[in-house]
C-alpha positions as CSV (number, residue, x, y, z in Angstrom):
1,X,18.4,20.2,-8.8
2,X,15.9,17.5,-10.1
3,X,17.7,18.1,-13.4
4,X,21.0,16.3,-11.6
5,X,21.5,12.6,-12.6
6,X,24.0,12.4,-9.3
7,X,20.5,13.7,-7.0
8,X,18.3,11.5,-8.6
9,X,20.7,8.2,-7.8
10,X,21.2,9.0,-4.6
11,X,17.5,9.3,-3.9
12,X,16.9,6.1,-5.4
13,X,19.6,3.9,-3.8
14,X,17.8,5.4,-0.3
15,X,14.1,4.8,-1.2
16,X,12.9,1.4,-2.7
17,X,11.1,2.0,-5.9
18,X,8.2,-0.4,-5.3
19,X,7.0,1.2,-2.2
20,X,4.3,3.4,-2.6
21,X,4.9,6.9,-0.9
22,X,3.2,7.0,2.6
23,X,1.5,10.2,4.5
24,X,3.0,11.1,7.5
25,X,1.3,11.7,11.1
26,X,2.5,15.0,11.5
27,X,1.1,15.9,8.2
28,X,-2.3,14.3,9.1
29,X,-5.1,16.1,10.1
30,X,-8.7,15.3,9.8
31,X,-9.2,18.0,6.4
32,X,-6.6,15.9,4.9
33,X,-8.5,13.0,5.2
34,X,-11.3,14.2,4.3
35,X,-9.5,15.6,0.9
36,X,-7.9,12.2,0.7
37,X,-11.4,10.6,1.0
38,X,-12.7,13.3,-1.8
39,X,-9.6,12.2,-4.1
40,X,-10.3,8.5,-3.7
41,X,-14.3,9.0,-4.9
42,X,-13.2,11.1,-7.4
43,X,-10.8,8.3,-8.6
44,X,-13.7,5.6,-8.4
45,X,-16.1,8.0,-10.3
46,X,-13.4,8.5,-13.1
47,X,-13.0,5.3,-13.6
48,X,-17.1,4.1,-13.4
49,X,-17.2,6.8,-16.0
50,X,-14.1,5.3,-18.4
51,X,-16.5,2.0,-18.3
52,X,-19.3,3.1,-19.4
53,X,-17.8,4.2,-22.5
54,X,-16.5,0.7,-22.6
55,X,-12.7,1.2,-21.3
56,X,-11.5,-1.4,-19.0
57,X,-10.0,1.0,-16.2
58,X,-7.0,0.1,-14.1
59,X,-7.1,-0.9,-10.9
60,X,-8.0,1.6,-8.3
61,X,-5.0,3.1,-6.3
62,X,-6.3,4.6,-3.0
63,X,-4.3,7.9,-2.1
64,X,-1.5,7.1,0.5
65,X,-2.4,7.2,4.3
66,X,-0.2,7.1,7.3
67,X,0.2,3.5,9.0
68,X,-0.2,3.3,12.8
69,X,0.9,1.1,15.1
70,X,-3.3,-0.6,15.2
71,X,-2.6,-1.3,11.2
72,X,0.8,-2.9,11.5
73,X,-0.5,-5.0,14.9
74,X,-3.8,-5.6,12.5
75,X,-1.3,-6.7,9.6
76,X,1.2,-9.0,12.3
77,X,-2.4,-10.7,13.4
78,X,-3.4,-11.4,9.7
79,X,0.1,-12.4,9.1
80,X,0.2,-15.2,12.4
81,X,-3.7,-16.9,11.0
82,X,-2.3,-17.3,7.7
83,X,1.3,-19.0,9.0
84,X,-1.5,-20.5,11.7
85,X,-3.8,-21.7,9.0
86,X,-0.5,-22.8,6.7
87,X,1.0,-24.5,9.1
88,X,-2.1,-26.8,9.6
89,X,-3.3,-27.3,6.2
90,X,-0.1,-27.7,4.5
91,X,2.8,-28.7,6.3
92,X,5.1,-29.0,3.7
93,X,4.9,-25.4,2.4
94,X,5.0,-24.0,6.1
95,X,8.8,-26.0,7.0
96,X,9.6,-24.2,3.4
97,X,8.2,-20.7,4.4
98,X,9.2,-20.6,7.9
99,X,9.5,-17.2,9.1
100,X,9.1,-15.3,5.5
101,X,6.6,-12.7,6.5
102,X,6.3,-13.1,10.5
């Protein structure tokens, strides 16, 4: 099945492709996050490792958690002081990004 060109467009026109995959709170439990914690230090340690042979390692790319409605309230909040903070300091760029990202 993953072979099939048709199954892979059809997964692809209903997922975007930039989004990073994202854990799901049924699937959460607290050894899961523990194991996502472990995979996340392991990840750091791999790359101090890569530059002390003198490799510039990639940026670090945290395994994916669930969002909840505190982080997308947290994110809305961050989101209202920036357009807040926008809005006083430059004028002209808030009339031309009016409601963007609210």
């Amino acid at each position: 099945m993953t072979a099939d060109p048709e199954w892979a467009k059809q997964v692809m026109a209903h997922s975007p492709a930039d989004a990073p995959p994202r854990a799901r709170m049924s699937d959460w439990s607290p050894e899961v996050e523990r194991l996502t914690d472990l995979c996340d230090l392991l990840s750091e340690a791999i790359r101090a490792m890569a530059s002390l042979k003198g490799v510039k390692p990639g940026p670090a790319r945290r395994m994916p958690r669930p969002r909840t409605a505190l982080d997308r309230e947290r994110n809305r909040r961050r989101w209202r002081q920036h357009n807040s903070l926008t809005a006083r300091l430059l004028p002209h760029k808030a009339a031309e990004g009016a409601g963007s990202n609210a």
